[in-house]
C-alpha positions, -999 to +999 in steps of 0.1 A: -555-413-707-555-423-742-529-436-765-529-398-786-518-380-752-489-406-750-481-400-789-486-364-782-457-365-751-434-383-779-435-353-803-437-329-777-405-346-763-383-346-795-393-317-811-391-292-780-361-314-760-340-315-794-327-282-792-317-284-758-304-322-764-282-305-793-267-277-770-257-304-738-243-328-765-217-298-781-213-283-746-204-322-737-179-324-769-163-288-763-155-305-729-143-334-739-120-312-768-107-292-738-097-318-718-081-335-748-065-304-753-045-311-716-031-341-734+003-339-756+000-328-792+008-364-807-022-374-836-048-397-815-061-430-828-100-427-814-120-459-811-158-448-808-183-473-794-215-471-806-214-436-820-218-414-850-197-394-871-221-363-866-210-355-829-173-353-836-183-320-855-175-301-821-144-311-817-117-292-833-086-311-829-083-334-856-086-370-848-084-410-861-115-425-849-131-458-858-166-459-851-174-496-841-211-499-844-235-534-850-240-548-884-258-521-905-261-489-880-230-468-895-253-453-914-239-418-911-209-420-931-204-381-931-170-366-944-151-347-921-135-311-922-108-326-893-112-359-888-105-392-903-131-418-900-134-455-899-162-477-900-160-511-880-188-535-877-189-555-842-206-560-809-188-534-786-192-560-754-166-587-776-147-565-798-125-594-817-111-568-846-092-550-820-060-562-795-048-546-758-045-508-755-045-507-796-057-470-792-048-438-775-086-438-763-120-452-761-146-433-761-184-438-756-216-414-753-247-426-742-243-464-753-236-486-718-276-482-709-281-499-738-258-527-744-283-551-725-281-571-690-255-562-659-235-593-676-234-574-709-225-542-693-196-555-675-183-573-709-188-537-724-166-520-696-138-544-699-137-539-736-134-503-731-107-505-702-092-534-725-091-513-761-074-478-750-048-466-731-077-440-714-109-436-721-141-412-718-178-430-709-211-409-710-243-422-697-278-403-682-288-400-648-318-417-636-319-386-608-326-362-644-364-350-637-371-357-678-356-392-685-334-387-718-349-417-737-387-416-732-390-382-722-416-393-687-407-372-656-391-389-630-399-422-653-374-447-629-390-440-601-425-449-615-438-486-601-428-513-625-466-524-629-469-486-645-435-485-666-450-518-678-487-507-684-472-474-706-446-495-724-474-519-736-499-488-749-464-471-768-458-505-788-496-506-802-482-479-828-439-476-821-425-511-817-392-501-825-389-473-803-406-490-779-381-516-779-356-489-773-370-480-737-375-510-726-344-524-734-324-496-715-309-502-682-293-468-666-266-474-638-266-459-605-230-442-601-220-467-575-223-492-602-207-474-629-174-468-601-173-503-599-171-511-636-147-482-636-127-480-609-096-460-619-119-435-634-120-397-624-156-384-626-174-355-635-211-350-629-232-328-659-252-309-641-282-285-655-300-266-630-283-285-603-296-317-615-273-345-623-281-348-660-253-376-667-222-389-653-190-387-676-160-413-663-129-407-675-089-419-671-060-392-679 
């Protein structure tokens, strides 16, 4: 197989998987808005980790979040019809800006896989138990037949000699995308119940696959 058929998976991936990507991330958001919803009326101080202002647009009840991102990726400094944002620069596994429980809630969608190591990942969950009185944490399922980042079927389960031989061909021409799959790390739900063990959990599903796992305190 040459290096076009892998380019052409990558477009095919995006541009097809986008729409459907769009509808599970607002179905995801209307969820979460419904189960803020259960929660008393009181204005909510948010702290996002890792996120974007754009994905907030599908929830209706108007919030204070902080986006804490890395130096120079808040980048999408949208204005909102509901919410009031904040933009924060910091590493989300040593959050120094922030003390105990100084928001109602963390939340996080989709940014654990990528934080780095199992040692980063556990720094990462005690800053999230640490920061919030509850919190909401999103990450895929490596059981999903199309993995979310790269697009492969059933791309965990490949031997690491092949992960390794396709990762190599994809960084001829997209180094920094490249740099992206190989640097995530998804976690089996028995890890993730470990690094949150008060957590109640609910499993996406989509056509009775587990598509990601949402862990979540009250």
């Amino acid at each position: 197989m040459k290096f076009k058929d892998f380019s052409l998976h990558i477009w095919v991936f995006y541009n097809l998987m986008s729409p459907f990507a769009a509808y599970t991330r607002k179905r995801r958001m209307q969820l979460f808005g419904e189960w803020l919803g259960s929660a008393n009326n009181k204005p909510l101080r948010v702290l996002d980790l890792g996120g974007s202002s754009e994905i907030w647009e599908f929830v209706e009840r108007p919030l204070d979040i902080t986006l804490l991102n890395l130096p120079g990726e808040n980048r999408d400094r949208k204005k909102s019809r509901c919410h009031r944002f904040t933009y924060v620069e910091g590493d989300g596994c040593d959050v120094k800006a922030f003390g105990d429980q100084e928001f109602d809630l963390v939340f996080t969608n989709s940014v654990i896989e990528h934080v780095g190591d199992e040692e980063k990942q556990e720094a990462f969950a005690r800053e999230v138990i640490r920061l919030g009185h509850r919190y909401w944490v999103q990450t895929p399922s490596k059981y999903f037949p199309i993995e979310a980042h790269c697009g492969m079927p059933f791309w965990w389960f490949y031997p690491a000699s092949w992960r390794d031989r396709l990762i190599k061909r994809w960084r001829e021409k997209l180094p920094d995308w490249t740099d992206m799959v190989e640097g995530t790390r998804v976690l089996e739900l028995e890890r993730l119940q470990q690094l949150f063990p008060n957590a109640k959990l609910k499993v996406e599903r989509i056509l009775g696959f587990p598509k990601s796992y949402i862990l979540y305190t009250m």
